[in-house]
C-alpha positions as CSV (number, residue, x, y, z in Angstrom):
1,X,111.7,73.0,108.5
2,X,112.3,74.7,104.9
3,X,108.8,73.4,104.0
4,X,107.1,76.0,106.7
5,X,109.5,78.9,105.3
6,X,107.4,82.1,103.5
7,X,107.9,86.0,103.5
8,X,109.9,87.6,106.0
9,X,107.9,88.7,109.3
10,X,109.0,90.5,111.7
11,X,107.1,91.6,115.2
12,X,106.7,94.8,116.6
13,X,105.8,96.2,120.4
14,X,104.8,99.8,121.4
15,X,106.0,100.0,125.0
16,X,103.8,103.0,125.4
17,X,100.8,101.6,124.4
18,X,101.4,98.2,124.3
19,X,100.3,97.7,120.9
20,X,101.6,94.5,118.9
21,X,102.1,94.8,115.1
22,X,103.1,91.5,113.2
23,X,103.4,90.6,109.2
24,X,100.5,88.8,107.9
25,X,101.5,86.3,105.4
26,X,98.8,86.7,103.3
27,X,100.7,89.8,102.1
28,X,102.9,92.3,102.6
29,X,100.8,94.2,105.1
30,X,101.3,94.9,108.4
31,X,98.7,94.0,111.1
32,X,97.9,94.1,114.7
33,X,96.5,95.7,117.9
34,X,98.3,99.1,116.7
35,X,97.3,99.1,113.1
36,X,100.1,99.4,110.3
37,X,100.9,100.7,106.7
38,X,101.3,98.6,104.0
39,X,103.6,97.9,101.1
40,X,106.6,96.1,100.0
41,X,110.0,96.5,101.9
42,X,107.8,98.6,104.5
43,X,108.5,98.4,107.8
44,X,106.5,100.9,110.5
45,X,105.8,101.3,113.7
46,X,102.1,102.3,112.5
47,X,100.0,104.2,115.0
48,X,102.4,105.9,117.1
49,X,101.0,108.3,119.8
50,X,100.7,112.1,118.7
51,X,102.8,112.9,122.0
52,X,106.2,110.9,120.5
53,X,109.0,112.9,119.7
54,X,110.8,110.4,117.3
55,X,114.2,111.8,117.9
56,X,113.9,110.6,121.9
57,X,112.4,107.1,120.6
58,X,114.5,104.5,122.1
59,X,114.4,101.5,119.9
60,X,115.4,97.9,120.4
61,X,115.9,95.6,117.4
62,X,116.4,92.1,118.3
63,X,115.4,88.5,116.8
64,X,115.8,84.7,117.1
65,X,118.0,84.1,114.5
66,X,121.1,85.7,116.2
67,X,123.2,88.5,115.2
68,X,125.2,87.8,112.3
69,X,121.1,87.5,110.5
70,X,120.8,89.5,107.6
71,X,117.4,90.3,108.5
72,X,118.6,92.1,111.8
73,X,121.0,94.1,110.4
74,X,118.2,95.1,107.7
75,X,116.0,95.9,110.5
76,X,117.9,97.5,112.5
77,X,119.4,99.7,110.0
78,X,116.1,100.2,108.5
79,X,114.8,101.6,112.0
80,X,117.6,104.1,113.1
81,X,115.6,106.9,110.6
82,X,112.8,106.3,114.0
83,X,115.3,106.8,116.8
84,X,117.9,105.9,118.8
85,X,118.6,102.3,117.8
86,X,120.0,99.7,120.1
87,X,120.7,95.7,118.6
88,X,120.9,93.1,121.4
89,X,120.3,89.6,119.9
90,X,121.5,85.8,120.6
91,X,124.8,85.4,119.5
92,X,123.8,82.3,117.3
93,X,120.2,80.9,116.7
94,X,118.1,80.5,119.1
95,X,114.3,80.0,117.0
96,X,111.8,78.0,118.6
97,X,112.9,79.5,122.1
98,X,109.5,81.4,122.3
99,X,109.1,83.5,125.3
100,X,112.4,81.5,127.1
101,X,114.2,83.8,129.2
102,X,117.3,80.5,129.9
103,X,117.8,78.5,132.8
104,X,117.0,81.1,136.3
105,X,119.9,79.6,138.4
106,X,122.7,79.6,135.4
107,X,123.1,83.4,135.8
108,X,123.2,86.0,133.3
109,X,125.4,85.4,130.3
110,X,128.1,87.4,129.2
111,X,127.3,90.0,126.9
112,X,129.0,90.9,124.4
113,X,129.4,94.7,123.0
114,X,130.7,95.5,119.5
115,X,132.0,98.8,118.7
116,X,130.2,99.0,115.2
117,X,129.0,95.9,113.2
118,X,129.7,96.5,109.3
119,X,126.3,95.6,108.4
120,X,124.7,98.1,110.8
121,X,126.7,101.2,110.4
122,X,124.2,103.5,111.6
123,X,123.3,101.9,114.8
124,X,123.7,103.4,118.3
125,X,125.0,100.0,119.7
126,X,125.4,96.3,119.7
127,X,126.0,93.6,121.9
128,X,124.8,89.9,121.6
129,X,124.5,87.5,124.4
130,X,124.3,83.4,124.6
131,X,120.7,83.5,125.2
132,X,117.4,83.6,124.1
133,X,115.7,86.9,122.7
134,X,113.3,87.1,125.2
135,X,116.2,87.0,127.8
136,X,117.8,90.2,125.6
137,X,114.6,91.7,125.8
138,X,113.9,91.3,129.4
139,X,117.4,92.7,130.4
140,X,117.5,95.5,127.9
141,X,113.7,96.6,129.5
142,X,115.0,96.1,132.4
143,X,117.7,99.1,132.2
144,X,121.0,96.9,131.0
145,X,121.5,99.9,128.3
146,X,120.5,103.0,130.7
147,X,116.6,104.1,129.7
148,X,114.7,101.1,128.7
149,X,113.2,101.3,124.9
150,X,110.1,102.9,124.1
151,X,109.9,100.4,121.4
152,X,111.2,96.5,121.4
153,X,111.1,95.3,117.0
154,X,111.8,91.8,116.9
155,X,112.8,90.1,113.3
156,X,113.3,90.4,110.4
157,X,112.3,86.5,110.4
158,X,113.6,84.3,107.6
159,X,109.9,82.6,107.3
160,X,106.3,83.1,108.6
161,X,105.0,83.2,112.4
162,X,101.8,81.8,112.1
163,X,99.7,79.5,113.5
164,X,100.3,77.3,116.0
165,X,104.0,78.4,115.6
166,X,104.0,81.8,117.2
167,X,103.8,79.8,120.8
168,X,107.2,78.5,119.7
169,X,108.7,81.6,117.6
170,X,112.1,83.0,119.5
171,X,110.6,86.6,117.4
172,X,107.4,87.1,118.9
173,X,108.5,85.7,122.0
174,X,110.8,88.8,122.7
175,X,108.1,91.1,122.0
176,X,105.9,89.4,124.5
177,X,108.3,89.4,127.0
178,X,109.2,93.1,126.4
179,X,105.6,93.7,126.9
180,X,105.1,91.6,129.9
């Protein structure tokens, strides 16, 4: 698996519009239905309607590789100067899940909530559950948190999402569930 790893990627989704930013390994651009900005170490959720008020933006930041990724916790702390930020991941790895929202008769698995997570010191609130992303992002859209979020950011990733492997990529899988 190390042979497939590259530069960090992460995905985005506009709720709103339904726009769909994700990292382009050919650099570090951002690209996508909702456009992007580019640079090193940037991430942006380009495009954003006139009408948004980024202090009522309701973010959530989840991933595939579960919460204890240093990517997340970048992320997530990266995105609270957008909004309200909200972290609900796996509690371990879960990559290759894809769109998986876990077996339908098993129930919903416990979530877990942390008070604050050292890494993320800025961030509304946490909680983690023994499931796939796409399950984290289905419930949390789905009201689990109060308001659902105006904007689901999935990553950062550890290596690319390209190809044939963004059918299998736990990442872009939550952000094609939140927009579903």
């Amino acid at each position: 698996m190390s042979s497939l790893m590259g530069p960090p990627s992460a995905v985005i989704t506009d709720r709103r519009s339904r726009a769909k930013l994700f990292h382009r390994p050919s650099g570090n651009k951002w690209a996508g239905t909702g456009g992007g900005e580019e640079g090193p170490g940037r991430i942006s959720v380009a495009r954003c309607d006139d009408a948004y008020d980024h202090r009522a933006v309701r973010l959530l930041v989840t991933n595939d590789d579960g919460i204890d990724s240093p990517g997340l916790h970048a992320l997530a702390q990266r995105m609270t100067g957008l909004g309200e930020v909200i972290v609900f991941a796996p509690s371990g790895d879960y990559s290759g899940a894809g769109s998986a929202i876990g077996h339908l008769g098993a129930g919903i698995p416990e979530v877990t909530t942390l008070d604050r997570h050292p890494n993320m010191p800025d961030v509304a609130a946490v909680h983690h559950l023994d499931g796939p992303p796409g399950l984290a992002a289905l419930l949390a859209c789905r009201g689990l948190f109060g308001p659902p979020p105006d904007v689901v950011v999935s990553g950062i990733n550890p290596g690319w999402n390209v190809g044939h492997a963004v059918h299998f990529s736990g990442t872009i899988g939550a952000c094609i569930t939140a927009s579903a």
